[in-house]
N, CA, C and O of each residue as an XYZ file, in Angstrom:
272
protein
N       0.835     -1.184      0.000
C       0.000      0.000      0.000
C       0.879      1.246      0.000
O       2.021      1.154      0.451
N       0.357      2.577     -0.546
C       1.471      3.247     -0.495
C       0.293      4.550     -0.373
O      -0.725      4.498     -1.064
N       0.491      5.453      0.365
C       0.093      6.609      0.807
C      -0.970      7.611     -0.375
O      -0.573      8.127     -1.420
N      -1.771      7.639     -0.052
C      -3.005      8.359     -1.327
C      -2.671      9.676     -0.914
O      -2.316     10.359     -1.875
N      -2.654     10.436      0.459
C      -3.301     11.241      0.986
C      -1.727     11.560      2.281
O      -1.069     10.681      2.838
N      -1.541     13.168      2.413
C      -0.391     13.128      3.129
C      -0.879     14.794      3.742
O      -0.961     15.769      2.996
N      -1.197     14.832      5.421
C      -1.215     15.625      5.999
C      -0.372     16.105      6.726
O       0.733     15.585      6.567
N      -0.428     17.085      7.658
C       0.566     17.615      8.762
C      -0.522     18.288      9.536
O      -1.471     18.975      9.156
N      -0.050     17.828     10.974
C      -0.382     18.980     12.197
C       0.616     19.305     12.987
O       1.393     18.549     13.570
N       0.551     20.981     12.989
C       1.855     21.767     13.345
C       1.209     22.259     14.815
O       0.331     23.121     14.784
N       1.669     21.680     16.164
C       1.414     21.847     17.258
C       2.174     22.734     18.212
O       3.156     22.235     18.763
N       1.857     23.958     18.475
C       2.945     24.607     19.545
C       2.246     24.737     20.861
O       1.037     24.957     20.802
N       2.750     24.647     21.925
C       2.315     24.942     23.587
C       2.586     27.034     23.125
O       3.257     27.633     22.285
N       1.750     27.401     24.097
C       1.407     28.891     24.291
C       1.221     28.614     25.821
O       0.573     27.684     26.301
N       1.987     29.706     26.589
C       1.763     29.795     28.121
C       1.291     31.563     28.234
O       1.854     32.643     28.050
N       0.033     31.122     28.613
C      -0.876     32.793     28.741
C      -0.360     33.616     29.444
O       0.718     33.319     29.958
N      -1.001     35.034     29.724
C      -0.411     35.966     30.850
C      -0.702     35.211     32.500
O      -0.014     35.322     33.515
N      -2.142     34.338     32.252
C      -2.167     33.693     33.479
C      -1.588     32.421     33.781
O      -2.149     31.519     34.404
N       0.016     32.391     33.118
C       0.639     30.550     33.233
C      -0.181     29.336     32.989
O      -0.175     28.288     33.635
N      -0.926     29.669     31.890
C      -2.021     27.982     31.603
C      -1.283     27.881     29.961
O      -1.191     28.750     29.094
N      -0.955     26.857     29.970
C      -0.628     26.086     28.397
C      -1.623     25.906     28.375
O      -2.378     25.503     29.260
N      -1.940     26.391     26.527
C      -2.636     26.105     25.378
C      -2.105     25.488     24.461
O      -0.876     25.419     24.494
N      -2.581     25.062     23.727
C      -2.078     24.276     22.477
C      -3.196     24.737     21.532
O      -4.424     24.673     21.488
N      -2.260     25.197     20.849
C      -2.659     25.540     19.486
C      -2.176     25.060     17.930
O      -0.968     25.101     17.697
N      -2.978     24.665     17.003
C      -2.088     23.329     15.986
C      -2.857     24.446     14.580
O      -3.675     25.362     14.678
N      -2.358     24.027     13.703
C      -2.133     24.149     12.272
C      -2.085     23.176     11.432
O      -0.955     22.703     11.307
N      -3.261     22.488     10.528
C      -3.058     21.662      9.989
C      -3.235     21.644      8.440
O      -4.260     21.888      7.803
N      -2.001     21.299      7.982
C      -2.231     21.460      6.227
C      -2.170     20.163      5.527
O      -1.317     19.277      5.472
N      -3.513     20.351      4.933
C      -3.673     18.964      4.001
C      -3.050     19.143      2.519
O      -2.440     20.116      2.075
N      -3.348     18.043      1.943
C      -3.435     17.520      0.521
C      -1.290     17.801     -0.147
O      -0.919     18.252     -1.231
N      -0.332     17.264      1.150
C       1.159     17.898      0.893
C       1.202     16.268     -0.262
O       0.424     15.356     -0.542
N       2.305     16.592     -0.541
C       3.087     15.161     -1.720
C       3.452     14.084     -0.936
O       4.254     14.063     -0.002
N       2.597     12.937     -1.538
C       2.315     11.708     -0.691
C       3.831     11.201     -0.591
O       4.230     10.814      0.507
N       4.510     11.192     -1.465
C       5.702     10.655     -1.434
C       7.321     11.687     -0.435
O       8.520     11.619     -0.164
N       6.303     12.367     -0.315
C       7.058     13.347      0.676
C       7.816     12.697      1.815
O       6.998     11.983      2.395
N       9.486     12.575      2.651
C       9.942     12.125      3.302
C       9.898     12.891      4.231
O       9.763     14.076      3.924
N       9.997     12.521      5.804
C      10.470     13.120      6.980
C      11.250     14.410      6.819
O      10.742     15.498      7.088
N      12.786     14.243      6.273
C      13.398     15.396      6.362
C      12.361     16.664      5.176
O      12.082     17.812      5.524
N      12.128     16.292      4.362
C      10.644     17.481      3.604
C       9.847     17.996      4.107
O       9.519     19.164      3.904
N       9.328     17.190      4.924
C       8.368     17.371      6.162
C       8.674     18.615      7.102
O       7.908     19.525      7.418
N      10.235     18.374      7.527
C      11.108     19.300      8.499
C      11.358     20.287      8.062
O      11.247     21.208      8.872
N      11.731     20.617      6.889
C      11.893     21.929      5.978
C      10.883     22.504      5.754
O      10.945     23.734      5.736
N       9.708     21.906      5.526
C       8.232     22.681      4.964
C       7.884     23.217      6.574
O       7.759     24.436      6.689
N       7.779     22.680      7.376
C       7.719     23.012      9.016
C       8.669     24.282      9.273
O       8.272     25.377      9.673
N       9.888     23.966      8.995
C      10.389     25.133      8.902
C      10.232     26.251      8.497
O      10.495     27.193      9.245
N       9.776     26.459      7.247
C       9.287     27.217      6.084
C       7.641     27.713      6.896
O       7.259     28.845      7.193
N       7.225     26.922      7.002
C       5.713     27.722      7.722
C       6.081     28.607      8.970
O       5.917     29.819      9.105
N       6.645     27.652      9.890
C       7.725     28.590     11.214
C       7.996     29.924     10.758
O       7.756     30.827     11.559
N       8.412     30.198      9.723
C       9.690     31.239      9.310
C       8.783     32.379      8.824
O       8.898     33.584      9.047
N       7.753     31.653      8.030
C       6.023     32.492      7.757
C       5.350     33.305      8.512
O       4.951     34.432      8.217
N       5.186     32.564      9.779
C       4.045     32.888     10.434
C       4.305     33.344     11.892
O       3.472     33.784     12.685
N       5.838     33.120     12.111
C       6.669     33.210     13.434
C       6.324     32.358     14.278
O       7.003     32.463     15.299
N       5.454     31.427     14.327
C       5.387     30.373     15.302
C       6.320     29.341     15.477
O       7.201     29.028     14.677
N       6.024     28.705     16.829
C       6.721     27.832     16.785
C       6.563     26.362     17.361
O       5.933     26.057     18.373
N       7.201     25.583     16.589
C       5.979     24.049     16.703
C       7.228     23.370     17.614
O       8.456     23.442     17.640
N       5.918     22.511     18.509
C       6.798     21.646     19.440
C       6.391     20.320     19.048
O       6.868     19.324     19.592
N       5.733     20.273     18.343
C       5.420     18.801     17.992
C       4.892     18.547     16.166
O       4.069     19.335     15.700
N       5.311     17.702     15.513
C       4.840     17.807     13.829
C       4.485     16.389     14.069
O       5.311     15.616     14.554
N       3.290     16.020     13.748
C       2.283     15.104     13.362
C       2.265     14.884     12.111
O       1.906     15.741     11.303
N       2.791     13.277     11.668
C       3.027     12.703     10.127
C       0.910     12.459     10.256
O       0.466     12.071     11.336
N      -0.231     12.784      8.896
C      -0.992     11.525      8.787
C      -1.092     11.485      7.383
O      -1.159     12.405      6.567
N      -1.092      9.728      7.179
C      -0.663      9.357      5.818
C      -2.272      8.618      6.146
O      -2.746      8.242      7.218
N      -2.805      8.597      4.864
C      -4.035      8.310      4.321
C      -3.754      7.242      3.334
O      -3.091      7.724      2.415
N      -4.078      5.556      3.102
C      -4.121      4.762      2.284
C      -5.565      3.974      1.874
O      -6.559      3.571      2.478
N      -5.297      3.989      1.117
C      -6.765      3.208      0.401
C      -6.584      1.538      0.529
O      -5.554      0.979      0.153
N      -7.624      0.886      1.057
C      -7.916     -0.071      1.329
C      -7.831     -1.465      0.372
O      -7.236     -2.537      0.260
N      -9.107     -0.446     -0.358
C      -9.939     -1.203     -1.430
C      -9.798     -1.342     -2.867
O     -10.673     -1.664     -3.672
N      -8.327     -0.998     -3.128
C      -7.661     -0.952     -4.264
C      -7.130     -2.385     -4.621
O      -6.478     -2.563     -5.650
């Protein structure tokens, strides 16, 4: 089976003015199924560098079809 479908969720902790972590995520669909880990890390990077956030956690989800 090999990957139809290739997401990301970009997760950072936020600590408020009143010391409570939040988590707040970013998730971008429909990236290149054949896309590797280190691609993954650069495009993460590249959004980071965008938007000034910053992720403490990157979530691989790979989507495969079953019934093929």
């Amino acid at each position: 089976m090999t990957a139809t479908k290739l997401s990301i969720i970009l997760t950072q902790n936020i600590v408020t003015s009143e010391g409570k972590v939040t988590k707040a995520t970013r998730k971008i669909n429909n990236l290149k199924p054949s896309a590797n880990k280190a691609d993954i890390q650069v495009f993460a990077e590249t959004i980071e560098a965008l938007t000034g956030e910053n992720y403490d956690t990157i979530e691989i989800v790979k989507t495969e079809a079953i019934n093929e």
